[in-house]
C-alpha positions in Angstrom: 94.7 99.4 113.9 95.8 96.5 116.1 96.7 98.6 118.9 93.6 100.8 118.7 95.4 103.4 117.9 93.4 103.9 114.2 89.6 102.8 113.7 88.9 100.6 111.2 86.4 103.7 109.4 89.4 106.2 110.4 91.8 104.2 107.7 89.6 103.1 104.8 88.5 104.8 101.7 86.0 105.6 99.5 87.0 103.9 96.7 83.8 103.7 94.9 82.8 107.4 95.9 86.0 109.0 94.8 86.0 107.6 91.4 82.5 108.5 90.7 83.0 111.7 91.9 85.8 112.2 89.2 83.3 111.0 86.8 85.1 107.8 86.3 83.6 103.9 86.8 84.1 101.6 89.4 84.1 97.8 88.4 84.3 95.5 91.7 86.3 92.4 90.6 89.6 90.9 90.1 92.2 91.4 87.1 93.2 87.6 86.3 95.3 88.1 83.3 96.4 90.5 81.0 96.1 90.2 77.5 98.5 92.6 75.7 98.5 92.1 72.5 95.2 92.4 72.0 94.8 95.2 74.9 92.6 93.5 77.4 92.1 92.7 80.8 90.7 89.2 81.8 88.2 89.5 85.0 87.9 87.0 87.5 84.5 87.2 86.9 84.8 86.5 83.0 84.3 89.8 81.5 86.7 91.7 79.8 87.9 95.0 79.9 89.7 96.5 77.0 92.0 99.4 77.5 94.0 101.9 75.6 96.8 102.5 78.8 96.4 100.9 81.8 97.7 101.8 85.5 98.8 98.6 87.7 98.7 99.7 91.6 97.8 96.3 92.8 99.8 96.4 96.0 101.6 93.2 97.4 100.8 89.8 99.3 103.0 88.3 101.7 105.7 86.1 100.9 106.2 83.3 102.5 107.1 79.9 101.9 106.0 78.9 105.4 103.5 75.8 105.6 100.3 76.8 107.6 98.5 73.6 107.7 95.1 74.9 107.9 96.0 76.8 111.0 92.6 79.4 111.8 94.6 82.1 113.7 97.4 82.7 111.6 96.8 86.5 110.4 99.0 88.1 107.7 99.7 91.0 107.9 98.3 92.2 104.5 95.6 93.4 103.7 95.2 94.9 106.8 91.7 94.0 107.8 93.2 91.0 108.7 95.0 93.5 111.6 91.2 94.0 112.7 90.2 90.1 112.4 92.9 89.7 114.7 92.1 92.3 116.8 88.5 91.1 117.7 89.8 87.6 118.2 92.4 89.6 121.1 89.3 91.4 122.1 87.2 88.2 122.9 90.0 86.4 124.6 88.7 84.9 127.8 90.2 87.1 131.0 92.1 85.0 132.5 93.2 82.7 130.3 96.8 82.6 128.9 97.5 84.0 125.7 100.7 83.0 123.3 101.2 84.9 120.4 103.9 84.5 118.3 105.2 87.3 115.3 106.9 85.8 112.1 109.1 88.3 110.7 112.0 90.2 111.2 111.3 93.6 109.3 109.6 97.6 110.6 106.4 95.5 110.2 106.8 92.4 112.5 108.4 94.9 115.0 105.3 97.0 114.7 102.9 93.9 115.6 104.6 92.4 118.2 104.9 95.9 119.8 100.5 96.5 119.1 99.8 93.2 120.3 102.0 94.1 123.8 99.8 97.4 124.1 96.4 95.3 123.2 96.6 92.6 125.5 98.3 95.0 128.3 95.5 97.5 128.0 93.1 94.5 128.4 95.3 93.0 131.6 95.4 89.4 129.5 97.7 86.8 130.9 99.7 87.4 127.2 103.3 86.4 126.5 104.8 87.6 123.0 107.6 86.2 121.0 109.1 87.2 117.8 110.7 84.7 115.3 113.2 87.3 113.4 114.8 84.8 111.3 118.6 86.0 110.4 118.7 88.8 112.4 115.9 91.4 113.6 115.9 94.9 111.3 119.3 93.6 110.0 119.1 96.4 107.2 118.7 99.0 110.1 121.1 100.8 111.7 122.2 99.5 115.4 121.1 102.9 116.9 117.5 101.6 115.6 117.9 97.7 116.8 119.0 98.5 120.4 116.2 101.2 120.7 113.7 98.1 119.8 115.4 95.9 121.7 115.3 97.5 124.9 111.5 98.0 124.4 110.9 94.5 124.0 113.2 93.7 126.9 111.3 96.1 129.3 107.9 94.8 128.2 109.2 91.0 128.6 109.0 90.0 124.1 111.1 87.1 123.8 113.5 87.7 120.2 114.4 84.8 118.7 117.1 85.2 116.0 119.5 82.9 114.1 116.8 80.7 112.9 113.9 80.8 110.5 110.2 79.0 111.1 109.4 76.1 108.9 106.2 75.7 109.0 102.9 75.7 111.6 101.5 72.5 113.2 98.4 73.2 114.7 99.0 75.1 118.2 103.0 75.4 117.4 105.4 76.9 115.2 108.1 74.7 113.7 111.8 76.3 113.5 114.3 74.8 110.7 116.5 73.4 113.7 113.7 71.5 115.0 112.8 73.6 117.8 109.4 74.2 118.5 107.3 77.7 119.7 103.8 77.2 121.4 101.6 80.0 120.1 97.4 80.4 119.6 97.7 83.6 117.7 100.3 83.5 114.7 101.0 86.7 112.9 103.3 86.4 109.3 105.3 89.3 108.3 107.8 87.8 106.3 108.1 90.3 104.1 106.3 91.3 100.7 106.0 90.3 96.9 103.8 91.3 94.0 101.2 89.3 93.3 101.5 86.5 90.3 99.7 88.4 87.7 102.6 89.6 85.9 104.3 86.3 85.1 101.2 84.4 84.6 100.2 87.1 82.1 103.8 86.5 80.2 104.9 90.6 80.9 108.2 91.2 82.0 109.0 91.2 85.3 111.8 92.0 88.0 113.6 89.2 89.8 110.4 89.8 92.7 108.0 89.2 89.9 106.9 92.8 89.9 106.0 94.4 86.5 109.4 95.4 85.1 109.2 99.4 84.1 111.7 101.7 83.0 112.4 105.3 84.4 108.4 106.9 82.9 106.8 103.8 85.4 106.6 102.0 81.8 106.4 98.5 80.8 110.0 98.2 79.2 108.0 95.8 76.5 104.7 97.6 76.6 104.3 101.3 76.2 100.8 101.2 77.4 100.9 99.6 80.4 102.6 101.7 84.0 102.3 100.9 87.1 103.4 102.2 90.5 104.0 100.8 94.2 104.7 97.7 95.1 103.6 95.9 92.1 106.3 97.0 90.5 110.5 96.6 89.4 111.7 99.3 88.9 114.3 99.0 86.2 116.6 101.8 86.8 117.5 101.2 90.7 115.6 98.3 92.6 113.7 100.4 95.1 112.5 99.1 99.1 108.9 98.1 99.5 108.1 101.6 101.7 105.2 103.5 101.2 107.3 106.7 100.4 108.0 105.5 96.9 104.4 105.4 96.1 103.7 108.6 97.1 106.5 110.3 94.8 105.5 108.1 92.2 101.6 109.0 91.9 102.1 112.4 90.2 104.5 111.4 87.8 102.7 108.2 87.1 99.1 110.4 86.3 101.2 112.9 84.2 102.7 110.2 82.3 99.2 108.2 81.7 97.5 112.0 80.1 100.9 112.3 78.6 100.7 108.9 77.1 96.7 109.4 75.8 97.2 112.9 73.8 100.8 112.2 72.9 102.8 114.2 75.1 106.6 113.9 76.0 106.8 111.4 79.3 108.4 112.3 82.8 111.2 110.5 84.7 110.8 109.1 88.0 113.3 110.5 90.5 113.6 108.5 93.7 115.3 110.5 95.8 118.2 109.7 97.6 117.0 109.0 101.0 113.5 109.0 103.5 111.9 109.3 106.8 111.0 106.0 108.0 108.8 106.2 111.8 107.6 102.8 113.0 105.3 102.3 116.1 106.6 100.3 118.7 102.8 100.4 120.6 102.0 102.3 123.3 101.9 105.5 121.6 105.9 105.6 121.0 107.9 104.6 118.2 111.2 105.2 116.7 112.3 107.6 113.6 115.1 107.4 111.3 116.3 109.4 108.5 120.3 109.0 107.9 121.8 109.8 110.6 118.8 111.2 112.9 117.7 108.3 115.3 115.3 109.1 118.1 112.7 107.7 120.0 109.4 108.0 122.7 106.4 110.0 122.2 107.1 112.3 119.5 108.5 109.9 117.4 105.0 108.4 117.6 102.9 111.9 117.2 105.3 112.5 114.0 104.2 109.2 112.4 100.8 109.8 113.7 100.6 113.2 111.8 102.1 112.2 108.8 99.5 109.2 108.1 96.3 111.6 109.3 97.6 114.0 107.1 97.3 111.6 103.8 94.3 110.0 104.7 92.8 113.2 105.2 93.8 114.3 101.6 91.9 111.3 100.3 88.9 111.6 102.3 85.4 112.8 100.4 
């Protein structure tokens, strides 16, 4: 998306058409609370919605504990239109004039938009510099094969790594670091990693430690047998799982087996996570980096692999 890589049409869905064409109902508003002991679901809009079992795959927001200060380019990285906002506003950049842009972040996904923003502005021949503020360490959880592949990257495209320190907060053109130091920047981008949203604990449902919907090996509210959920809005009881895509994939046929199965009274099925999975991030410029235990490799078809892999499921979903 950021690097033009994806168009905007290319990733969305038909959210609205694919439910109608199952013969189901689309409502366009905004869970606010969830009543369950009498089974219903407050709407942001006022109505409610009452349910016999319910299916939470609300996703995840940002977390961050950052202070923005009312800062107008500061672009999250979910949802990820806010890739596209940011990407018009590097589109309409005047020629000429120097660009800062600064990452937050230290995971796959601040790698991923320091390395689209480099391929953006270098396609566009702006007067860019890019900086990432990793925090700890960058991709600490990765292997160092991985790091020094993204390192070198960054070194031969001239993105500055800042590690050892976390930002505070953002003061109108600058980010703020805990030791005081400051980072000039006029586009901000926060990937500080992800969190379910508040519903669960303002609803009074158990939750995990991340304040995701606590579910036991059926994707099951461990207190309410009528309630699953799947993704990233959940914790997942049994083994605490990473906030990857992959998981939500192998949880989607269990989880629609398990929500007939719960309706006409059939035995439930486990959730297996598997032991292990292909991770590819793209480090712009068409190339990126794959990693499944110990197979590391990088370049072009490391890209095309990720590339193939994300067509493929969209184009499953598509009507």
């Amino acid at each position: 998306m950021l690097a033009g890589d994806y168009a905007l049409e290319e990733i969305g869905f038909d959210i609205k058409g694919m439910i109608e064409s199952a013969g189901g109902i689309f409502v366009q508003d905004k869970v606010v609370e969830v009543k369950a002991k009498s089974r219903e679901l407050i709407l942001q809009s006022g109505a409610k919605v009452g349910y016999d079992v319910v299916s939470f795959n609300i996703g995840s927001i940002v977390s961050s504990e950052i202070n923005l200060s009312g800062k107008e380019d500061v672009f999250t990285v979910k949802p990820i239109y806010n890739l596209y906002r940011a990407r018009q506003r590097i589109m309409n950049w005047p020629e000429g004039s120097p660009l800062r842009i600064a990452v937050i972040g230290g995971g796959p996904a601040a790698v991923e938009v320091v390395g689209c923003a480099w391929t953006l502005t270098n396609s566009r021949g702006l007067n860019a510099s890019l900086e990432i503020v990793a925090g700890e360490r960058l991709l600490k959880r990765f292997p160092e094969r991985v790091r020094s592949i993204v390192f070198k990257s960054f070194r031969e495209r001239g993105i500055k790594v800042i590690e050892g320190v976390r930002a505070k907060k953002v003061e109108d053109d600058k980010i703020v670091l805990e030791n005081g130091d400051t980072i000039k920047a006029d586009i901000i981008f926060l990937s500080t990693g992800v969190k379910p949203p508040e519903l669960f604990i303002k609803s009074g449902l158990p939750v995990g430690p991340d304040g995701g919907l606590l579910v036991n090996e059926y994707l099951q509210s461990v207190a309410h047998p009528e309630l699953f959920g799947g993704g990233d809005c959940i914790y997942f009881k049994p083994r605490p799982l990473e906030k990857v895509g992959v998981y939500d994939v192998r949880e989607n046929p269990v989880l629609f087996h398990n929500l007939l199965a719960a309706l006409e009274g059939r035995p439930l099925m486990k959730f297996n996570p598997g032991s292990s999975y292909l991770l590819v991030f793209n480090l712009g410029g068409r190339k990126g980096v794959f990693w499944k235990n110990s197979l590391i490799f990088n370049g072009k078809i490391a890209f095309f692999i990720k590339d193939y892999i994300d067509r493929r499921f969209i184009r499953r979903f598509k009507i």
